[in-house]
BAKEBA-8022 format. One record per residue (C-alpha): x negated, y negated, z; residue number from 1. Coordinates in steps of 0.1 Angstrom, whole numbers, plus 5000, padded with zeros to 4 digits. Each point is the difference from the previous one (the first is absolute). Layout:
BEGIN
R / X / Y / Z / NUM
...
***
This chain:
BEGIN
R / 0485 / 6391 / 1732 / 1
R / 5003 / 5000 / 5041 / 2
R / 4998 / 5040 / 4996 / 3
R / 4974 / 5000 / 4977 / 4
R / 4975 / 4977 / 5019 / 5
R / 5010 / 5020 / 5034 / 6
R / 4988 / 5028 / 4982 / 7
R / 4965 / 4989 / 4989 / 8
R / 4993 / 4988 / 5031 / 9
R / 5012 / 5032 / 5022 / 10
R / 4993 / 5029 / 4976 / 11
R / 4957 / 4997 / 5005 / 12
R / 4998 / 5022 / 4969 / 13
R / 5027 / 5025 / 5011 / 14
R / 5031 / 4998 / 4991 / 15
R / 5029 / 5020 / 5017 / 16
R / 5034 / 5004 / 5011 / 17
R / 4992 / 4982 / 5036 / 18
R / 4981 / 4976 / 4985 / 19
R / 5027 / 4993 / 4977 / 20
R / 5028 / 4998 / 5024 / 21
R / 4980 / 4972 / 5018 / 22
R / 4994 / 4981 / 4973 / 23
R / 5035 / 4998 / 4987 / 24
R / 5009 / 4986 / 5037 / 25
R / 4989 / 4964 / 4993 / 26
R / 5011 / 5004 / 4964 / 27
R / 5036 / 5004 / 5011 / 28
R / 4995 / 4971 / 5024 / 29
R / 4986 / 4977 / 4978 / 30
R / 5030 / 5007 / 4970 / 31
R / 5023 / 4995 / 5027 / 32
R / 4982 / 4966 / 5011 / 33
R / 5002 / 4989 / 4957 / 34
R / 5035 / 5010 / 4998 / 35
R / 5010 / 4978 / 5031 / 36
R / 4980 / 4972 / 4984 / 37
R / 5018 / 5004 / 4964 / 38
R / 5033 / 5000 / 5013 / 39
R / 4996 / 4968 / 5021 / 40
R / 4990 / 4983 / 4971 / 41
R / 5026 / 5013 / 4977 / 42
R / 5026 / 4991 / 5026 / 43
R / 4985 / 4966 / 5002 / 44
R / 5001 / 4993 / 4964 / 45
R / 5032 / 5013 / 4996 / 46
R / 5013 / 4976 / 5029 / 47
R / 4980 / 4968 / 4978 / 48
R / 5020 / 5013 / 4972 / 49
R / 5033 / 5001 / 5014 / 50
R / 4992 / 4968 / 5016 / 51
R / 4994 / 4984 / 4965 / 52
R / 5031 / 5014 / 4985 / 53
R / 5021 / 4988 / 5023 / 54
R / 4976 / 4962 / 4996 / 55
R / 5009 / 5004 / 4961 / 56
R / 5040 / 5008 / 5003 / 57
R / 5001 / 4968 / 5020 / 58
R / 4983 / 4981 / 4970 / 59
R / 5026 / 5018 / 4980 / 60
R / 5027 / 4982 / 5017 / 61
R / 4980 / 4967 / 4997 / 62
R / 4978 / 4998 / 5032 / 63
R / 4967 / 4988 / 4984 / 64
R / 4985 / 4980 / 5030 / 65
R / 4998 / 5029 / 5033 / 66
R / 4963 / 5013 / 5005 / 67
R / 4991 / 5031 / 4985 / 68
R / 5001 / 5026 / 5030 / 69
R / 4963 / 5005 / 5018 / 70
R / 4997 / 5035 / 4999 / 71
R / 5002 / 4999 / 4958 / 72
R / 4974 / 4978 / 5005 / 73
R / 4982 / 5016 / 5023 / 74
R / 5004 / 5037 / 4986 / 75
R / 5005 / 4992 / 4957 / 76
R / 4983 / 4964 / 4996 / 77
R / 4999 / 5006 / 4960 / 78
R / 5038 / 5005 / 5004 / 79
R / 5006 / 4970 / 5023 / 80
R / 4982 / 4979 / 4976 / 81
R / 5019 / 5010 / 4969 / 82
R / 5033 / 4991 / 5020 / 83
R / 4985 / 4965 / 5009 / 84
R / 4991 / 4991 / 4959 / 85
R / 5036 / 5017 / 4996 / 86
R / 5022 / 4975 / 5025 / 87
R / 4980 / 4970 / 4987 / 88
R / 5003 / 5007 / 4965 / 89
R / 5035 / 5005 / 5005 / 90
R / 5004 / 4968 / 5020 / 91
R / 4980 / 4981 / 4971 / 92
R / 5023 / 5015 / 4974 / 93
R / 5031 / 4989 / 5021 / 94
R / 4991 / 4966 / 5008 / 95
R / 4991 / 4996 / 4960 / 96
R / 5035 / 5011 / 4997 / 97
R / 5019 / 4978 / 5022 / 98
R / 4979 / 4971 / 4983 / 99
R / 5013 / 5010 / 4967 / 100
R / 5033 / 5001 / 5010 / 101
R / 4996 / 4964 / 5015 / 102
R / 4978 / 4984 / 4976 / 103
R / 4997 / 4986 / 4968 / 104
R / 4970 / 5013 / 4988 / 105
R / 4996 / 4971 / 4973 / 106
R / 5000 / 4974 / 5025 / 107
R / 4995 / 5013 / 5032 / 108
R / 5034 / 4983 / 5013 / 109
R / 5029 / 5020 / 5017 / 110
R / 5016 / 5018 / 4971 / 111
R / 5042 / 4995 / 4999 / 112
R / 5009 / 5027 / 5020 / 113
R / 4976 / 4989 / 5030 / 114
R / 5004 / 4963 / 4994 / 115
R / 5040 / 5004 / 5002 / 116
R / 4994 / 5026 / 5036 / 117
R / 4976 / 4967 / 5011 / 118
R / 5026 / 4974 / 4992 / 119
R / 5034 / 5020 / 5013 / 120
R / 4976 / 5006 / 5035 / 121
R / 5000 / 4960 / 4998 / 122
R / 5032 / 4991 / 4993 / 123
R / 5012 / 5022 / 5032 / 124
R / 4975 / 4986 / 5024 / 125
R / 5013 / 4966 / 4988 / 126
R / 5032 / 5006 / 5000 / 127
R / 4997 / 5009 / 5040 / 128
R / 4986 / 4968 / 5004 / 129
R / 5021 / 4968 / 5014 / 130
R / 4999 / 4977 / 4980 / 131
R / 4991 / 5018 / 4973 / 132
R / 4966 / 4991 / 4987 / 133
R / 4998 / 4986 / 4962 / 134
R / 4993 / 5027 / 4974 / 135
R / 5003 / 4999 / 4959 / 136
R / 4987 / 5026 / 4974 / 137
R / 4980 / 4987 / 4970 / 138
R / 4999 / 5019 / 4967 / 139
R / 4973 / 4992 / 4976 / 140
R / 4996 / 5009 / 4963 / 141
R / 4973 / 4996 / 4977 / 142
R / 5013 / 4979 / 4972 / 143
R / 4976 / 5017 / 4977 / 144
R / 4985 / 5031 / 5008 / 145
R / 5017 / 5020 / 4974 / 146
R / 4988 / 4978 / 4971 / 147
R / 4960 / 5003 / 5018 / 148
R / 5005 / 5037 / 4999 / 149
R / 5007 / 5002 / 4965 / 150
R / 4971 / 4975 / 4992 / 151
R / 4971 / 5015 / 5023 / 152
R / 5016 / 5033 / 5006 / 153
R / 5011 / 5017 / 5032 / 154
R / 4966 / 4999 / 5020 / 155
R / 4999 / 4964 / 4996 / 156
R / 5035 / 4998 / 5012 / 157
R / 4994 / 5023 / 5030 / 158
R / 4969 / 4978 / 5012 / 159
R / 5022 / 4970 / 4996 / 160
R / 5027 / 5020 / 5022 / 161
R / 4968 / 5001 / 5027 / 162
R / 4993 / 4965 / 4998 / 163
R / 5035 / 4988 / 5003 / 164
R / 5008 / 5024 / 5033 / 165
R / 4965 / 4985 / 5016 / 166
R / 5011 / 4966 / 4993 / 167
R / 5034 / 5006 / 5012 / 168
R / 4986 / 5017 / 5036 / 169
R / 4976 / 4973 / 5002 / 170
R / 5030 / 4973 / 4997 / 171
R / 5018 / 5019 / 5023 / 172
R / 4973 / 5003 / 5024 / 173
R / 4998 / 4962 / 4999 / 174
R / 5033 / 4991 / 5010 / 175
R / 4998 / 5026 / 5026 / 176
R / 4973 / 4983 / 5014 / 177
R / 5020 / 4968 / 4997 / 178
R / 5019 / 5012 / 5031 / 179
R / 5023 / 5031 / 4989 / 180
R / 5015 / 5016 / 5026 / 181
R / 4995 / 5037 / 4983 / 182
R / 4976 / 5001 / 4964 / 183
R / 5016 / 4999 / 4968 / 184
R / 5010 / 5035 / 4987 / 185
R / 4985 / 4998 / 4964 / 186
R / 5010 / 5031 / 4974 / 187
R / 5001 / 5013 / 4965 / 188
R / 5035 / 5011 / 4988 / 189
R / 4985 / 5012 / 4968 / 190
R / 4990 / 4983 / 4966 / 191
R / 4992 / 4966 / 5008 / 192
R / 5023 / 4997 / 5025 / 193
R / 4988 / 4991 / 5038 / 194
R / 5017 / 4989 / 5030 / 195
R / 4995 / 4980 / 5029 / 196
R / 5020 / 5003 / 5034 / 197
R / 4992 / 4968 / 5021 / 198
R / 5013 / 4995 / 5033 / 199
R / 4996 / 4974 / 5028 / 200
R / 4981 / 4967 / 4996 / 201
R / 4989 / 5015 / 4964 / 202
R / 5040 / 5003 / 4986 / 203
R / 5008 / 4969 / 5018 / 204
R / 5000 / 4980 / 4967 / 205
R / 4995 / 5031 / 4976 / 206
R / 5002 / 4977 / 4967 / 207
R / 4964 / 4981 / 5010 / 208
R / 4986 / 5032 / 5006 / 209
R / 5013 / 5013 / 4970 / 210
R / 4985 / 4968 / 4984 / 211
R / 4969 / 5009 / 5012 / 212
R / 4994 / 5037 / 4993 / 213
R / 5012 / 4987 / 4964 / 214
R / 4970 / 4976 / 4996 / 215
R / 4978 / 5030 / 5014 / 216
R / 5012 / 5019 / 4968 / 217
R / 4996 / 4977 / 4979 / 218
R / 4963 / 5001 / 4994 / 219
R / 4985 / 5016 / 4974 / 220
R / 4986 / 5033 / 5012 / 221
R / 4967 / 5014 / 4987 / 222
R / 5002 / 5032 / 4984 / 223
R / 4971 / 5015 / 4982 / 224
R / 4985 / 4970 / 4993 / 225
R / 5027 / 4984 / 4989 / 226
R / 5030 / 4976 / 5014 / 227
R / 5034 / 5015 / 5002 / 228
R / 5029 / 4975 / 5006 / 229
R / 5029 / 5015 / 5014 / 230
R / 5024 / 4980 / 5023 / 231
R / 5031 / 5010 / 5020 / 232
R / 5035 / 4991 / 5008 / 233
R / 5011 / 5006 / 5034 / 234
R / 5036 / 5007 / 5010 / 235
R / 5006 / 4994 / 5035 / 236
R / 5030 / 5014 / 5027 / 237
R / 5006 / 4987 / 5038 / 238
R / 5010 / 5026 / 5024 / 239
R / 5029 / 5007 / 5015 / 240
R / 5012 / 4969 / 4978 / 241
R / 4993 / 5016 / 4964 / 242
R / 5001 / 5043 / 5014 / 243
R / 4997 / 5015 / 5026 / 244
R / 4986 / 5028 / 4990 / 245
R / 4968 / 5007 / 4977 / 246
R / 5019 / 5015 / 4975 / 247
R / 5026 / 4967 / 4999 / 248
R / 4967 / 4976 / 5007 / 249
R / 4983 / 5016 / 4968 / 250
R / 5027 / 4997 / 4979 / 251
R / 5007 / 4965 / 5009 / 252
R / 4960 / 4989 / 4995 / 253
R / 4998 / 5022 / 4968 / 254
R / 5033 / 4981 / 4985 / 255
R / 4981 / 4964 / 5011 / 256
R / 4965 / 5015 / 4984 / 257
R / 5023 / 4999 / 4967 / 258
R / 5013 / 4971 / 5003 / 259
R / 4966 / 4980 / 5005 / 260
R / 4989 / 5018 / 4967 / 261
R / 5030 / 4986 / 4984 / 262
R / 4991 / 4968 / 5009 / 263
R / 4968 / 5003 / 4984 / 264
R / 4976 / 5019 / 5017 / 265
R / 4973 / 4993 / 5027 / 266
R / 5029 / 4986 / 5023 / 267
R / 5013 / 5010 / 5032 / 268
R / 5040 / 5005 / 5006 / 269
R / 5016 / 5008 / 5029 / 270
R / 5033 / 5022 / 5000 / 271
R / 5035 / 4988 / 5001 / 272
R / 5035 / 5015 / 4993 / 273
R / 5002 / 4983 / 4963 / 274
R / 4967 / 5015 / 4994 / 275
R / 5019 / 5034 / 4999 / 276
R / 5025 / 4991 / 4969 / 277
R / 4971 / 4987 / 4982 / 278
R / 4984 / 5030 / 5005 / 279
R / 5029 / 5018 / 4985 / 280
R / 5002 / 4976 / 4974 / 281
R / 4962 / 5007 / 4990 / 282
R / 5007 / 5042 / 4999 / 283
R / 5028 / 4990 / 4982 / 284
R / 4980 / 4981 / 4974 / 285
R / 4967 / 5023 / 5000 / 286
R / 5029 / 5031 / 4990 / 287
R / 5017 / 4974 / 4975 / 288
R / 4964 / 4997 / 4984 / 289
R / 4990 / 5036 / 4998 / 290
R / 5031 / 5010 / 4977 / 291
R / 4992 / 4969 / 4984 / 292
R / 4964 / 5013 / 4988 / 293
R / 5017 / 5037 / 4993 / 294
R / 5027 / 4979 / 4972 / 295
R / 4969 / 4979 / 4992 / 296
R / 5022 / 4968 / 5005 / 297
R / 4973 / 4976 / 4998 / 298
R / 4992 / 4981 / 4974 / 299
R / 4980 / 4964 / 4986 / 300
R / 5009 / 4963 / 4993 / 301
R / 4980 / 4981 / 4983 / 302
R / 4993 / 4958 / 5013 / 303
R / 4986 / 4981 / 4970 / 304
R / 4964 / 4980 / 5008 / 305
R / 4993 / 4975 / 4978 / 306
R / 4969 / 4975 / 4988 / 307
R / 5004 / 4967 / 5019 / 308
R / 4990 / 4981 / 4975 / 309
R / 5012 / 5016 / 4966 / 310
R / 5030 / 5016 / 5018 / 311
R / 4989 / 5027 / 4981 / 312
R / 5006 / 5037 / 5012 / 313
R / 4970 / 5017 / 5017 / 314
R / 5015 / 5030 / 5019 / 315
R / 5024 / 5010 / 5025 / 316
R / 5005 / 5019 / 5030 / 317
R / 5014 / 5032 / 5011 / 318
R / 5028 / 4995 / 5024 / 319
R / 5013 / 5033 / 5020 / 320
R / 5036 / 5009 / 5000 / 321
R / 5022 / 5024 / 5020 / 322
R / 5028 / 5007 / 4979 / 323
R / 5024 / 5009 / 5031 / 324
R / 5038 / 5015 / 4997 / 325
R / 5008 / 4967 / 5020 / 326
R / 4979 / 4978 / 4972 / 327
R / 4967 / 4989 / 4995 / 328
R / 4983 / 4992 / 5033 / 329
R / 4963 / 4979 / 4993 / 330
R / 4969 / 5016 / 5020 / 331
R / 5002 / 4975 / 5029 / 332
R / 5033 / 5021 / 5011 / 333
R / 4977 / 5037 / 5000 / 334
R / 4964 / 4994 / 4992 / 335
R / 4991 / 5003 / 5043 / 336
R / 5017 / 5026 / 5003 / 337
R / 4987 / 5018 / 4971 / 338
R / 4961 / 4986 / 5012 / 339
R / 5012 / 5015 / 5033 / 340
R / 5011 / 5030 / 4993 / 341
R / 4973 / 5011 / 4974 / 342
R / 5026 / 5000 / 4972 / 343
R / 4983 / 4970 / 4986 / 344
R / 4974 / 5026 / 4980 / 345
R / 5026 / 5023 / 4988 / 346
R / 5016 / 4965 / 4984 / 347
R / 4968 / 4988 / 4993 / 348
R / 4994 / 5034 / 4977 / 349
R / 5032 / 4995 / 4979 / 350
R / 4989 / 4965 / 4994 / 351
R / 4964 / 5004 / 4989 / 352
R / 5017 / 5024 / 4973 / 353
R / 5026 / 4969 / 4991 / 354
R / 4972 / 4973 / 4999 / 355
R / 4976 / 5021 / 4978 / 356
R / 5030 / 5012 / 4976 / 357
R / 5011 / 4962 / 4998 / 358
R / 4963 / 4990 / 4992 / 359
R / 4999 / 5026 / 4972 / 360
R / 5032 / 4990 / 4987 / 361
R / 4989 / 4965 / 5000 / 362
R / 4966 / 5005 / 4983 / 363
R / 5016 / 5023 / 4972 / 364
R / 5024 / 4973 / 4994 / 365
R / 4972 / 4974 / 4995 / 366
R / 5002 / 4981 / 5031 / 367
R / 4976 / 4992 / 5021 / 368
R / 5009 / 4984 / 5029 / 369
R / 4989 / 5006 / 5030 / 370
R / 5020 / 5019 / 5028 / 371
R / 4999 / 4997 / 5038 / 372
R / 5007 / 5022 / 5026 / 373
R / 5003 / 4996 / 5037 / 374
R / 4984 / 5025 / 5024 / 375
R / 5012 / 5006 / 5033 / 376
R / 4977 / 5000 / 5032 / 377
R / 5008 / 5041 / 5006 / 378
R / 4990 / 5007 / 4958 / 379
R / 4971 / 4982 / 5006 / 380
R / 4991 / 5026 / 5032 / 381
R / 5002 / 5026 / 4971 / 382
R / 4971 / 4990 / 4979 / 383
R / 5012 / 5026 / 4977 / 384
R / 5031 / 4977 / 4993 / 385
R / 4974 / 4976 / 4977 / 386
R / 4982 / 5033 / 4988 / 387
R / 5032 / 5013 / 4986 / 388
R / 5008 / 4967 / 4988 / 389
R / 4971 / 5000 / 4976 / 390
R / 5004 / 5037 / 4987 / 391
R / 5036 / 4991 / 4993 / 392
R / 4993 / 4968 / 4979 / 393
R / 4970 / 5019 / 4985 / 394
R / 5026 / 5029 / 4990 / 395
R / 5027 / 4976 / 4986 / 396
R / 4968 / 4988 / 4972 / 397
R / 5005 / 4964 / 5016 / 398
R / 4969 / 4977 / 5011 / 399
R / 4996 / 4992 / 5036 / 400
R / 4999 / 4964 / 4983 / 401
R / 5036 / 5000 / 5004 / 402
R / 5005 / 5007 / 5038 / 403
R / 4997 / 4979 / 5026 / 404
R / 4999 / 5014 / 5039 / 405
R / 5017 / 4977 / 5023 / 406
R / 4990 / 5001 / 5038 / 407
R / 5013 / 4977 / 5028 / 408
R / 4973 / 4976 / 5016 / 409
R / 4996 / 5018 / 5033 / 410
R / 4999 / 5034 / 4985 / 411
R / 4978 / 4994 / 4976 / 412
R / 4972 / 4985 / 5029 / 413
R / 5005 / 5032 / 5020 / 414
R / 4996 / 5022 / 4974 / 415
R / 4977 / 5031 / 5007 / 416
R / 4968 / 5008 / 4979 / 417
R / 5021 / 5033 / 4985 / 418
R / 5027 / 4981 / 4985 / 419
R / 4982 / 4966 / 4991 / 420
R / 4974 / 5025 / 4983 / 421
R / 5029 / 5014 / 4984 / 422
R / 5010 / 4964 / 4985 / 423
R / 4969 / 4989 / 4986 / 424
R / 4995 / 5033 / 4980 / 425
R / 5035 / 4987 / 4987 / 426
R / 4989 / 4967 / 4994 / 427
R / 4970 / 5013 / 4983 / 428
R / 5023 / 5013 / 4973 / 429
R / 5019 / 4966 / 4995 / 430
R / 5024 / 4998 / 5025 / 431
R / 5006 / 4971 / 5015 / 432
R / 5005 / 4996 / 5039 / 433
R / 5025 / 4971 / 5018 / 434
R / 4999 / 4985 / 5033 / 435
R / 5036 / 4996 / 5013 / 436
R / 5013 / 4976 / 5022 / 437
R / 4968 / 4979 / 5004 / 438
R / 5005 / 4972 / 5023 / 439
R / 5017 / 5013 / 5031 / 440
R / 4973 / 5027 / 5011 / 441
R / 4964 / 4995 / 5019 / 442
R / 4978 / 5008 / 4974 / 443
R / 4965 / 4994 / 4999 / 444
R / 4987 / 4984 / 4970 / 445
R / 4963 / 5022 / 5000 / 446
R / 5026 / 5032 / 5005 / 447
R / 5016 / 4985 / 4964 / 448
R / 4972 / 4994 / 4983 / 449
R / 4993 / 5039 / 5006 / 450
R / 5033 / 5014 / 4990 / 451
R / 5006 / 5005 / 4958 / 452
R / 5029 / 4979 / 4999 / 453
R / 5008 / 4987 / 4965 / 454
R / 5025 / 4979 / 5010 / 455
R / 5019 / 4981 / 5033 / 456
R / 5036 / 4996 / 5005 / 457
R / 5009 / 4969 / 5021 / 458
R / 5026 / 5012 / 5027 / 459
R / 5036 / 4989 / 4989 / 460
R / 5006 / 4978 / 5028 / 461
R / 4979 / 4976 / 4985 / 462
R / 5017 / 5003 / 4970 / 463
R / 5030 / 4993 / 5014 / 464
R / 4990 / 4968 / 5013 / 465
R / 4974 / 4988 / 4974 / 466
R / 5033 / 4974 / 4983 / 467
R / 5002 / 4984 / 5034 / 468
R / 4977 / 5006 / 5027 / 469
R / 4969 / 4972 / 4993 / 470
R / 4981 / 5027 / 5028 / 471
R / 5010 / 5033 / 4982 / 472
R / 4991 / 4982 / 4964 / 473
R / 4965 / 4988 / 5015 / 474
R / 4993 / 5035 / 5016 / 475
R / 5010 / 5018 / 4971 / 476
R / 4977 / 4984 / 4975 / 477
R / 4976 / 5004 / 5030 / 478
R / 5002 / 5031 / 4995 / 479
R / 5001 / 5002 / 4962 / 480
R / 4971 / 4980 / 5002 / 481
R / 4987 / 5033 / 5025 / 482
R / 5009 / 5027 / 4971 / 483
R / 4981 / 4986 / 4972 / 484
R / 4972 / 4991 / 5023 / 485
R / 5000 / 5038 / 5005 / 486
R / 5001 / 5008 / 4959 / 487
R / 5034 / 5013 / 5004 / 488
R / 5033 / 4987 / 4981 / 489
R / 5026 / 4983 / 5025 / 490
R / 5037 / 5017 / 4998 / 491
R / 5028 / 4985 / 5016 / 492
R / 5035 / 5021 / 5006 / 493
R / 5035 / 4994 / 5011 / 494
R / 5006 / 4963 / 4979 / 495
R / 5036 / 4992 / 5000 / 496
R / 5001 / 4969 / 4983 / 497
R / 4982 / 4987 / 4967 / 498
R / 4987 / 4969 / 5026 / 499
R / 4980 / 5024 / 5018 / 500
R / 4986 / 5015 / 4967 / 501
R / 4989 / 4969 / 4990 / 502
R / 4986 / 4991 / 5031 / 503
R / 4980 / 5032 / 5002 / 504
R / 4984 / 4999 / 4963 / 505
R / 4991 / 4962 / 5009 / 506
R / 4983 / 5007 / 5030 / 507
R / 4975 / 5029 / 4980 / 508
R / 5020 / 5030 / 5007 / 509
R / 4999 / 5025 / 4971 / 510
R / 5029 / 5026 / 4997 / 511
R / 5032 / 4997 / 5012 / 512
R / 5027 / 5022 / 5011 / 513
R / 5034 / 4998 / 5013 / 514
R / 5040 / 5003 / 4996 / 515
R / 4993 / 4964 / 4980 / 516
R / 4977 / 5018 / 4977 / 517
R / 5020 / 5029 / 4997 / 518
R / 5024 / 5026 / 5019 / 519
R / 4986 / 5033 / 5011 / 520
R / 5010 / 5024 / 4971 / 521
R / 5001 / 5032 / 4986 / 522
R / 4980 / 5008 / 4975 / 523
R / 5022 / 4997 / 4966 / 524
R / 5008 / 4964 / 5013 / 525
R / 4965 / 4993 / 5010 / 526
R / 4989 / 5007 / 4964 / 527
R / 5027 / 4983 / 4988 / 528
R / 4992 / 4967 / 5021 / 529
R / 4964 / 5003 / 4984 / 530
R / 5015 / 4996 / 4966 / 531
R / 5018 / 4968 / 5009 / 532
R / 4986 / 4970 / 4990 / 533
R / 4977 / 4985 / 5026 / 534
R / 5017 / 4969 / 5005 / 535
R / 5035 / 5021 / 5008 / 536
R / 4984 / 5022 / 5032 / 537
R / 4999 / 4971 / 5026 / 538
R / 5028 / 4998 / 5021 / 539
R / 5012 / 4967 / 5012 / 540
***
């Protein structure tokens, strides 16, 4: 272009060999001057680039943080920039990463792996300590979040998971602010199992703590518009005292978190060297009970209930058995442990087929008496337990007429819109539905008026007393009094004597049951005893 230009302006017209030669003179210069210019550039470049390869094998080797060099700023921007999005998308990814690897995502608590780094970092700075400061390990377990996700489902259960780790930070947070020397260390093991590491003024009397992070869970939680009742038992282990270690701490608070369910749920238990060989004991059992559902070794009794009044039959109730290699053992010896364990429903299952195949047997045979059946606090969880109740009895071409669903006092006042739904479709069909053990619980009378209760079983400790207590006699037909005010018939159980029969059916109670009225029995001698002559049942 230089040549060309020198050309036009030298050439006036003419062109020749001089003319030529002088204008290829500043063409030469000015392709030198270019070339100079390119290669500066390309050298420069080349330098940015080599500075931003050796910037990105750093990053390689985990150096995310150092500044990108200036001259790859300075000489490729567009590059520079692409490296800066690059590092902090990298250092976004990573620090999602290490929060998944500490956190539970459910709950937003330390997940185990973190929460047992948190509490082993603890128990070292404590131990360095003189004296050492007071330290215990709490482990808390939903008493009934399996049940609430087979009612509502698993979404349902997850929120309640979220609600339960808030409450339990928030608790913690309050007794930290009570004067802990460190915070509370609150995690998810997994499940519905959390832990809490208290140390200092917070683990100086662990049980009240314990106490109160209990009450805490004890409140209904609101859940898609709805109240969920869960509850907890909390195990608890002193350090150095109970372990030393988390692994010995956990083990020791997880075998006290058992322990307070055996007692009954909702309870607080703190570990101790017997608790170990119940432990034991309870595997022991929960095995014994497993091969006992494979052999299908459980069976029914049948207890005689009879008119106060006529002393005529009316019905009986279903009694479970465990027909062990060692002899019959009665519920009271198992039933927790099957509640606990879950097995409760796989026993429940085998006896919905027994009740509704004893119903039919019954109805074909021309009787018509009425049969009750106890349900337990975990097959009430399952509303599916009173679904495939009715399907059963409806399959066995007997009327719900003849079954009776018996429900303990305080169950029956908790129980959840699922399950009681699941009753009064049951009821609808002519079941009828018993209050156990009124008389000992807190119920509310409005709360009873809304329940479809047929009829009220006074609690046996009155009965036991009614011949010679004037307190128990005027309490129970109180409460007899209570029942029929509420349209319902009054039963009363465990009568020992013919004294306390009488005593009952004087004072307005209706039916009455008991080793006085007649043995629990299987089923031949049951229909055997309802061939007797009336005036032969009563025992003296």
């Amino acid at each position: 272009m230089s040549f060309f230009l020198a050309l036009l302006a030298t050439s006036h017209g003419r062109v020749d060999a001089l003319i030529a030669s002088s204008a290829l003179i500043p063409a030469i210069i000015c392709a030198t001057l270019c070339w100079a210019s390119a290669e500066r550039h390309v050298t420069t470049t080349a330098g940015a680039v080599d500075d931003a390869i050796l910037r990105l094998s750093k990053a390689s080797r985990g150096d995310l943080e150092s500044a990108i060099p200036h001259s790859v700023w300075s000489t490729v921007p567009t590059l520079a920039r692409a490296m800066r999005a690059l590092f902090e998308q990298l250092n976004a990814t990573l620090a999602a990463v290490e929060r998944a690897a500490q956190i539970d995502s459910v709950t937003e608590l330390a997940n185990r792996s973190h929460f047992q780094r948190s509490v082993e970092d603890r128990l070292a700075r404590l131990a360095r300590l003189q004296p050492n400061p007071p330290a215990a390990l709490l482990f808390v377990d939903l008493d009934r979040f399996k049940a609430i996700n087979d009612s509502y489902g698993h979404a349902t259960g997850d929120l309640l998971l979220a609600q339960v780790g808030q409450r339990l930070q928030q608790a913690a947070e309050q007794l930290s602010g009570e004067g802990a020397d460190e915070e509370p260390v609150v995690g998810r093991l997994g499940g519905d199992e959390f832990t809490i590491l208290l140390s200092g003024h917070a683990a100086s009397d662990p049980q009240r703590a314990a106490q109160r992070i209990l009450a805490v869970l004890e409140a209904p939680h609101r859940i898609l518009g709805q109240d969920v009742h869960a509850g907890a038992s909390i195990g608890v282990a002193v350090w150095p005292v109970d372990g030393t270690s988390f692994l010995e701490l956990t083990r020791a608070a997880d075998t006290a978190m058992y322990a307070a369910k055996g007692s009954g749920r909702g309870q607080v238990q703190g570990y101790h060297a017997g608790l170990t060989a119940g432990l034991l004991a309870r595997q022991k059992l929960e095995g014994e009970l497993r091969l006992a559902i494979d052999r299908d070794d459980f069976g029914l009794v049948f207890q005689p209930q009879v008119s106060a009044t006529t002393g005529q039959a009316i019905g009986a109730e279903a009694l479970l058995r465990w027909h062990h290699l060692d002899g019959v053992r009665l519920p009271g010896s198992f039933m927790a442990c099957a509640e606990e364990s879950g097995l409760i429903v796989e026993i429940g299952d085998r006896i919905i087929q027994e009740i509704a195949a004893t119903i039919g047997r019954w109805h074909a045979r021309g009787i018509r008496h009425r049969l009750s059946v106890n349900v337990s606090a975990r097959e009430l969880d399952h509303a599916r337990f009173v679904r495939k109740l009715r399907d059963a009895v409806a399959a066995a071409g007997a009327p719900a007429s003849m079954l009776e669903l018996e429900f303990k006092e305080s169950l029956l006042m908790a129980c959840g819109p699922d399950a009681l739904d699941a009753v009064t479709l049951l009821r609808g069909d002519g079941a009828s539905i018993a209050l156990d053990g009124f008389g000992t619980g807190f119920s509310s009378i409005a709360r009873l008026r809304q329940l479809p209760i047929d009829r009220v079983k006074l609690d046996r400790t009155l009965t036991l007393h009614v011949a010679d207590s004037d307190d128990t006699r005027a309490i129970a037909k109180a409460l007899i009094g209570l029942i029929h005010g509420l349209g319902c018939t009054a039963v009363a159980e465990g009568i020992e004597s013919s004294e306390q029969a009488r005593i009952l059916t004087m004072i307005g109670c209706d039916v009455l049951q008991g080793y006085a009225i007649g043995a629990p029995m299987e089923e031949e001698a049951f229909l055997a005893w309802l061939d007797a002559p009336s005036e032969h049942r009563m025992a003296s």
